[in-house]
N, C-alpha and C positions, 0 to 999 in steps of 0.2 A: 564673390559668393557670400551673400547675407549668413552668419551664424544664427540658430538658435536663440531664441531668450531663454533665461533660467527656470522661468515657469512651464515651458514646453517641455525639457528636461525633468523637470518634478512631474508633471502628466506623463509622459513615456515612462518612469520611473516606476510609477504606479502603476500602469497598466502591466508592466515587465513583471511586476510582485505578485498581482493580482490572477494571471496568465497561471506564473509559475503555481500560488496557493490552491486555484481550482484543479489544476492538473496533478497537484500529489492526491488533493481531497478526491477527486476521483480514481484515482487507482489504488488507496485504501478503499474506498466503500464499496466500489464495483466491481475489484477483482475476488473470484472466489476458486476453492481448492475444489478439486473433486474427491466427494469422500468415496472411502475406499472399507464403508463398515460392513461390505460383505465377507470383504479378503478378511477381515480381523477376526484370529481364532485367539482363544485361551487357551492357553495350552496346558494341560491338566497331567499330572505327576501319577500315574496308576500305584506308584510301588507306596505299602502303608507299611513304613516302619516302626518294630517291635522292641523298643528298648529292655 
């Protein structure tokens, strides 16, 4: 069974990095949250106190 040369090894290597670098860089940029700025009240303190 013929091995590998070392430059096929550096080419797989690369591809392996390259794979991995687009696939974080894509689920930082493309994943997104669902905003929820209707649910969000302030919530307001009625009582004015009289020192």
């Amino acid at each position: 069974m013929p091995q590998m040369s070392p430059i096929s090894w550096l080419i797989l290597y690369n591809l392996v990095i390259m794979i991995f670098i687009t696939y974080n860089l894509m689920n930082y940029y493309l994943f997104k949250y669902n905003t929820k700025a209707q649910e969000i009240k302030k919530l307001v303190s009625k009582f004015n106190w009289k020192w």
